[in-house]
N, C-alpha and C positions, 0 to 999 in steps of 0.2 A: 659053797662054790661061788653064788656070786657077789657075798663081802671079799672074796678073793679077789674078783675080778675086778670091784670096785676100787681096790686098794691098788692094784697093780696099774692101775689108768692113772689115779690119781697121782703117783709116788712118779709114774714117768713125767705126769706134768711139770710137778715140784722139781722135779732129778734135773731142769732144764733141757729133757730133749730137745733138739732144736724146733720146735713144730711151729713158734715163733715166726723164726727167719725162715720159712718156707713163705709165710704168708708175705713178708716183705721182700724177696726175690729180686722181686720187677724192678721197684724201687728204693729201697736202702739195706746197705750191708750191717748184718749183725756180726759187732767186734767183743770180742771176750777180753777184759782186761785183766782181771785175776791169774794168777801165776797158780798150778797144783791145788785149784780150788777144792779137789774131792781127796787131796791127800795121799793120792795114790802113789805119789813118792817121797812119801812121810812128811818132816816137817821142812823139806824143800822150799827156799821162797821165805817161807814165814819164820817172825821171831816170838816168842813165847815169855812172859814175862808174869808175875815170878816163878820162882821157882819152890817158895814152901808150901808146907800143910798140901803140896798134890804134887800129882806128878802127868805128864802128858805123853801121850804113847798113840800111835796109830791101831785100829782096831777094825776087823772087816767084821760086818754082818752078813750073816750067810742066810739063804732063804727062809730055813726050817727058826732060823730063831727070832723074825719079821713075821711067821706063820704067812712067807710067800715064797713060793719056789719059783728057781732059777735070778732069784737075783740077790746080787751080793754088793754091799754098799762099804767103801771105804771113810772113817770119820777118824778123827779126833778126839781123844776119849781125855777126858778130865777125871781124873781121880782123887777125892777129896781124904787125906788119911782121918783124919782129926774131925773132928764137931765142932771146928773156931769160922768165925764170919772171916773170908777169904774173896780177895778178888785175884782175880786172872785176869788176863788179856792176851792176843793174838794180834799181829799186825804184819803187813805190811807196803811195800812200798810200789806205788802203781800211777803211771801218766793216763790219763783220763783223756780221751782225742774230743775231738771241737764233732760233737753231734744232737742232733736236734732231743737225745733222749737220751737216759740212764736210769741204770738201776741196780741197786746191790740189794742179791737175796741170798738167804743161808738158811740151812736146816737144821735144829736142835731135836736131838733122840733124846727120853727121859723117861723113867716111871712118872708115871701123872700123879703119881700121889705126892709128889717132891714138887709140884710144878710151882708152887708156892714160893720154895726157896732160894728160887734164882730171877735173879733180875737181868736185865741185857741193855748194854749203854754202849753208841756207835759214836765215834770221832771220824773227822778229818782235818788231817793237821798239813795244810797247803805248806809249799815253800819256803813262806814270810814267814812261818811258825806260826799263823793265824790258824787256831782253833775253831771246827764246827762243829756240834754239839747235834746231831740229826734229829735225835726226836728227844734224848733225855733219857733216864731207868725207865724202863718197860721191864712187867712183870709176868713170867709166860701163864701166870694166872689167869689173864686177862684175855688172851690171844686165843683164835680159834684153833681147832686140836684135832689132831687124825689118829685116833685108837688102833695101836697097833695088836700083837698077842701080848701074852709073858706082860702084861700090864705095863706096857710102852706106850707112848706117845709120841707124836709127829708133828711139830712146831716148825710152820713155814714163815719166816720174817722176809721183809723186803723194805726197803728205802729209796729215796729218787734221789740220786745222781745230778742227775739236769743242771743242777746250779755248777756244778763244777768241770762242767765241758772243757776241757782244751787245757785243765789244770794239772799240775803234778803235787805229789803227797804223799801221807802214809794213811792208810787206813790202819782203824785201832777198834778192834771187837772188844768190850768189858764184859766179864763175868762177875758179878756180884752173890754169893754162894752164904747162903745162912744156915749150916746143914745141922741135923738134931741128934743125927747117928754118924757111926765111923762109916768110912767107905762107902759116902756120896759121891754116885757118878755120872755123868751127860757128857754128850756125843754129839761133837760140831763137825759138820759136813755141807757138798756144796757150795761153797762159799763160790761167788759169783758177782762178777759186776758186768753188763753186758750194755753196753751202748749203741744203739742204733742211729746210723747216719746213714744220710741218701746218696746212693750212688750218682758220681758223678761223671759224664760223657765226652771226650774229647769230639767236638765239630772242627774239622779240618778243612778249609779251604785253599787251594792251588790258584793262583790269578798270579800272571809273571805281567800284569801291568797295576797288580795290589791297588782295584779300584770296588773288591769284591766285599762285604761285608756281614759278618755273623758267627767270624770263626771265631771259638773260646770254648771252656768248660759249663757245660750245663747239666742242674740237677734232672738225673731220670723222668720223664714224663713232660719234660717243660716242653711247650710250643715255641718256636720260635719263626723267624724270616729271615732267610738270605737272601741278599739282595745284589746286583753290579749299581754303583749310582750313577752308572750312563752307560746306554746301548753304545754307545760310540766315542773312541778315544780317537782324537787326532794327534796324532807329534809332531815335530815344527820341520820334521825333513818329508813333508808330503806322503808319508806313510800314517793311514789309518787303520784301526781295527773297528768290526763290525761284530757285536756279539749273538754267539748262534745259540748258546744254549749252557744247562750241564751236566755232566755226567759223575759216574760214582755212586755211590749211596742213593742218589734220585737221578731222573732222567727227565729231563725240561726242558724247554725253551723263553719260557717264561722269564721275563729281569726276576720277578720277585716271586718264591716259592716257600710256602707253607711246609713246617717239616715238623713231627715230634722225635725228640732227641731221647730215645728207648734203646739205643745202643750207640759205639763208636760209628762215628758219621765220616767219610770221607768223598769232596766233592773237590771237581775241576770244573774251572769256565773256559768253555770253546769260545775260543776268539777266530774271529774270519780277517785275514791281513790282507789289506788292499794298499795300492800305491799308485801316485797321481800322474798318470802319464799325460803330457800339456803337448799342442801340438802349434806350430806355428801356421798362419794366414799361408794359402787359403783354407783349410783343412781344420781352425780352430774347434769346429761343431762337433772334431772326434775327441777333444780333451775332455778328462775325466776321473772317475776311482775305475779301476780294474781291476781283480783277483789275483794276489803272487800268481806269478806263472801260466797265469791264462794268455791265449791270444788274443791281441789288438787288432780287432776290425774297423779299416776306412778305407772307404771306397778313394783311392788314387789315380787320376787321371792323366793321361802318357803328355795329351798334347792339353794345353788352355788355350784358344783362339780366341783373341779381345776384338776380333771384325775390325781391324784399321788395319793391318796391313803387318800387326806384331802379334806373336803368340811365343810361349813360353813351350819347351819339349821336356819333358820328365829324365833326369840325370840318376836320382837313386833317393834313397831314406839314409837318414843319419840322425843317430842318437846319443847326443852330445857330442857333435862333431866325428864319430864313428860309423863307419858305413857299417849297412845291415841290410839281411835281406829278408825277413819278416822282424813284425813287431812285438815282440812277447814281454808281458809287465813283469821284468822281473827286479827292477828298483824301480825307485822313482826317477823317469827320465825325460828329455825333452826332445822331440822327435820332430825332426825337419825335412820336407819333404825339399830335393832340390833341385830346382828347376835350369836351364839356359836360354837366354832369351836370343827369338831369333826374329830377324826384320823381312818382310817382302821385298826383292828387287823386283817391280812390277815391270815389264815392258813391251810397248807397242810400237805402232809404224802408221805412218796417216804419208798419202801422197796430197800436195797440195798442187792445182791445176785449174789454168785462167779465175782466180779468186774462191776456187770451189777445193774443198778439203773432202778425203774419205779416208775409210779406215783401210790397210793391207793387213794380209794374213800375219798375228804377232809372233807364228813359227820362223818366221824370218832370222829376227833377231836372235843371236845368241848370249846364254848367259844371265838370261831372268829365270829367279827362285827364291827359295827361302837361304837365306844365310842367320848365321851367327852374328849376334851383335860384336861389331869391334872385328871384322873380318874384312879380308879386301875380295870386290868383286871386279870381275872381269867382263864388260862388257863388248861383245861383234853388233854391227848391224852391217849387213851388203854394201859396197859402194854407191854398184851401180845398179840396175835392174828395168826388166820389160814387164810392161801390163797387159791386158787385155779388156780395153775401155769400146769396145766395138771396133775401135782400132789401136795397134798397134803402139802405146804409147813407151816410148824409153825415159826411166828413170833415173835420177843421179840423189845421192844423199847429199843433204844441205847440214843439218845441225841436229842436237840432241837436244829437246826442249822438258820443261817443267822443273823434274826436282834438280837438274843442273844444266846450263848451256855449255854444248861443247860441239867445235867443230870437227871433229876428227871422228868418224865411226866407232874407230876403238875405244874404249873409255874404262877406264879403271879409278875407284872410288871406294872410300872406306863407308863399310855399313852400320853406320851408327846410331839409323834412323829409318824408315820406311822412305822406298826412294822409287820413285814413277819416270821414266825415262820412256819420252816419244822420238822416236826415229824419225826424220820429216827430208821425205824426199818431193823432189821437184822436175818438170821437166827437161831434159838435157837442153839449154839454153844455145848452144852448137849448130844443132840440128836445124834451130827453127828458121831460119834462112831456108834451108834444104827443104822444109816441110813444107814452105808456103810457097816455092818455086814447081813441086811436084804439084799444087794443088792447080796454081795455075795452068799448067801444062792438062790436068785433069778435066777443068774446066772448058777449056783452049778444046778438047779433043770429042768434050760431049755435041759444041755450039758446032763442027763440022761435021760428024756421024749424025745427030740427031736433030739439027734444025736449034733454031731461033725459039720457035714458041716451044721443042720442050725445055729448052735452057730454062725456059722464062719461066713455068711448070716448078721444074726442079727446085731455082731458086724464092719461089713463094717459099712451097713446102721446106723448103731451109728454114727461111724468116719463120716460119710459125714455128717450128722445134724450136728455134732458139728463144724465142718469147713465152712459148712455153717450159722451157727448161728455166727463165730466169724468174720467171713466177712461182713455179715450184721450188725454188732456191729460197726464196723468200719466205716464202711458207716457212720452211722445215727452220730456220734461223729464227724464226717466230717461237716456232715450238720448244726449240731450243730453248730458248731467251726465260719461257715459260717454264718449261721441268727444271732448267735450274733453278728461277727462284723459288718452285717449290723443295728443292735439293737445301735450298740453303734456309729456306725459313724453317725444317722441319731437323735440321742440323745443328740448329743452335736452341734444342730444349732437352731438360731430363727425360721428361717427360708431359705429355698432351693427352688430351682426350681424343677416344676414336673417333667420333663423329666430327670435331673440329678437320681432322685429318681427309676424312672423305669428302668433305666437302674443300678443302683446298686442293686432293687429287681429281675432285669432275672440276674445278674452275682452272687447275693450270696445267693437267697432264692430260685428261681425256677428253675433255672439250676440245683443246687445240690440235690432238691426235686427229680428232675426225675431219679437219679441213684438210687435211692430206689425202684422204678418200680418195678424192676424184684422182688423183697422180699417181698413189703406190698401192691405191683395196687390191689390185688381185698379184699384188708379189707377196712369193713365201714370208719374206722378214717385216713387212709391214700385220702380215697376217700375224707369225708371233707374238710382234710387237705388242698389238694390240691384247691380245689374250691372257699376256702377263699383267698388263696392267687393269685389264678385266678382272684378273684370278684375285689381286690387292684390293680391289674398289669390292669385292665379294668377300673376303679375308674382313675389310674395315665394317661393313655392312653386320656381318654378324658378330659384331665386337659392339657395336654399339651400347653407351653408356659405360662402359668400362675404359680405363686407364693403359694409353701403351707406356710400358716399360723404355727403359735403355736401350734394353737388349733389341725390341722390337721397329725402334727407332733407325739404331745404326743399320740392320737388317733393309730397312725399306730406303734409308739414303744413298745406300749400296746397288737397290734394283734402279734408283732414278738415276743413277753416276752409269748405270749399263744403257736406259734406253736412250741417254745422250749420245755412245755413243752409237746405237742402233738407228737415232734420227738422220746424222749422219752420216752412214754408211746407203742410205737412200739416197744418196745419190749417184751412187752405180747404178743401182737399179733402174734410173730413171735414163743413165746415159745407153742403157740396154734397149 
């Protein structure tokens, strides 16, 4: 039982089960070249040549006469009638595929006591009629031997292929037959050429801007890299891509990914599509890349106020000259924000009275605001008008002074520029006959009711008010003289250092403030006055060593343009 068993192992080996192409699976396909190799559909495929002294016939071996059960083998039986030296041959016609190996094996049955008689010579005759000769007569005398029963024998042959990859031909088996008796017989089966090649892999890559690299056929088991050879593709219409990763077969981020090619591979590169939304002044610092379809955030400002007297009001967004009411990237486009600019009509009112000026309330006038540049404005100031200066004084309008002279109240003017219009009324010039007739009469009435000495009383204390009122006139026209020059020396730089500045506001603005003391310390407007300019001299104080700006500049030329005219306006206060 177990030469049984040994024999039935061995005969599956020989038989070519496949157990072979089990082990090469992973990596290379076993191809069978041979047509009807076991003859199972006689002599199908093959040509047989000659045809005297024998004859050829298909023959199955059934278990019982191998001495093994259940297996039954199909051969080619050679029957030799005669005792004359005989060759045979078998062929035939087979393409050989382009693989790293080959091999043709075949089985010869015989009594072994004949093994002598037979020789075996292998051709192959490629295309070009070029003859190969594989090994030359071999004698199965020679050859190792599998004892079968019934005094049979089991002759495994085999030859390498390998030289002839990728060729076409004929294969030619020789029988070379010396037999001593009649009815010499052997039995060719198996016949077999099987080539082994590696399987190869299609790696498929998707990239719709074909910058990705590695796709092709590769042998099973090979290492490879795919790569993109730049994270980032720009095109010349301000659309870029940004690469995220890929997907398929592997899942990465990585540019460059390590991969073994052990099956069909299929990969895509995720691309992130971004476009250049640019933005025009002032608003440049929001241009950029942004995400298809994302929203554009920038902070958008309704008013710009440039502190002279012009600012710019927010009209809408447009992108490429198309109104829009958010910004969302969805090309590449150029996005303007747009503004109108509009001008200050600034206006005031100053009465002017015996050589002394003060400011009137600027509600008076009608018609100062912000306009549109390139717009026409309409300006009212009152004709005429009364004060109250301790007494009674009547006004008349004189002229419209600064950004234009015009005698007329009414005034209508194109706004094409920042326009400061002072109302300048005076006293009714009519009157003053009538005013100095009553005074004397006034006079006239005191020197009768009250005597001589208090006349005389009254009119000191006159002379002193008025030498005091023209002394404090002087003054303030001091101060004056001084805040502007500091007005104007601090108006003509980009910029200055803080300390330079505080020390030009205690030598021209708050020094000269304090010699007013003694005239206006306990009125309300002097008391502001001074506070503000307090609040700046504390502002400059902790700045020290640091740079003022533009910005901080116009800002403080703007407060000394107010307390000029707050110096001024002390002089109400003083006639009170």
């Amino acid at each position: 039982m177990n030469t049984k068993l040994h024999l039935m192992l061995l005969l599956l080996t020989l038989l070519s089960i496949n157990l072979v192409a089990v082990l090469y699976a992973q990596e290379v396909e076993e191809v069978e070249v041979i047509k009807n190799g076991d003859f199972a559909q006689g002599f199908l495929y093959w040509d047989i040549y000659p045809k005297a002294h024998f004859s050829a016939g298909v023959f199955s071996f059934t278990g019982g006469f191998l001495c093994l059960e259940k297996i039954e083998i199909s051969a080619l039986r050679f029957f030799i009638h005669e005792p004359v030296k005989t060759l045979a041959m078998v062929s035939q016609e087979v393409m050989i595929p382009e693989a790293d190996m080959g091999e043709l094996s075949f089985i010869i049955i015989m009594n072994h006591w004949n093994k002598k008689k037979l020789k075996i010579n292998v051709l192959f005759i490629s295309g070009s009629n070029k003859t190969t000769d594989l090994s030359g007569w071999v004698s199965l005398d020679g050859l190792p031997e599998t004892k079968l029963c019934n005094e049979y024998s089991l002759f495994y042959l085999k030859y390498d292929m390998t030289p002839f990859s990728g060729a076409k031909g004929r294969l030619v088996i020789q029988f070379l037959v010396e037999p001593e008796y009649y009815d010499f017989k052997f039995y060719l089966t198996r016949v077999s050429i099987r080539v082994k090649k590696p399987i190869y892999y299609p790696v498929r890559i998707h990239d719709p801007l074909g910058v990705a690299l590695g796709s092709g056929t590769y042998k099973s088991g090979s290492k490879i890299s795919v790569r993109v050879t730049s994270n980032m593709v720009t095109l010349q219409n301000r659309t870029r891509y940004v690469f995220q990763g890929w997907v398929g077969s592997i899942t990465s981020n990585a540019s460059i990914v390590d991969l073994t090619v052990d099956s069909p591979k299929e990969l895509s590169v995720v691309w992130l599509k971004e476009y250049y939304v640019s933005f025009n002044p002032p608003y440049s610092h929001c241009s950029g890349w942004y995400k298809a379809g994302a929203a554009v955030n920038c902070s958008i400002y309704k008013i710009l106020d440039y502190k002279n007297r012009t600012r710019d009001i927010f009209v809408g967004l447009f992108a490429d000259n198309k109104s829009i009411n958010s910004i969302i990237a969805y090309a590449p486009v150029n996005i303007s924000a747009v503004y109108k600019r509009q001008y200050l009509v600034e206006t005031r009112a100053i009465a002017e009275v015996s050589g002394l000026s003060f400011g009137l309330d600027p509600q008076l006038i009608e018609g100062g605001g912000w306009y549109d540049a390139g717009s026409t404005a309409l300006v009212k100031a009152p004709r005429a008008l009364w004060i109250d200066r301790g007494s009674i004084l009547p006004l008349t309008f004189e002229e419209w002074r600064d950004s234009i002279s015009f005698k007329q109240e009414v005034v209508q003017l194109k706004v094409d520029s920042p326009k400061v219009l002072v109302a300048v009324y005076k006293v009714q010039r009519i009157l003053l006959p009538a005013i100095l007739a009553l005074a004397f009469l006034m006079l006239t009435a005191i020197v009768i009711f009250r005597g001589p000495e208090k006349v005389k009383n009254y009119v000191s204390g006159l002379s002193i008010r008025i030498k005091r009122r023209r002394t404090a006139t002087m003054t303030v026209e001091n101060v004056v003289r001084n805040i502007e020059s500091f007005r104007r020396w601090l108006g003509n730089r980009e910029q200055v250092h803080a300390d330079k500045v505080l020390t030009m506001l205690k030598k021209h603005v708050e020094g000269p403030l304090k010699s007013l003391e003694d005239y206006f310390g306990d009125t309300y407007q002097f008391k502001e006055l001074m506070k503000e300019v307090h609040a700046w001299a504390g502002v400059l104080e902790s700045r020290r060593g640091s740079i003022l700006g533009k910005k901080d500049i116009e800002e403080l030329v703007l407060a000394a343009e107010i307390w000029v005219v707050s110096c001024r306006n002390l002089h109400y206060e003083l006639d009170r």
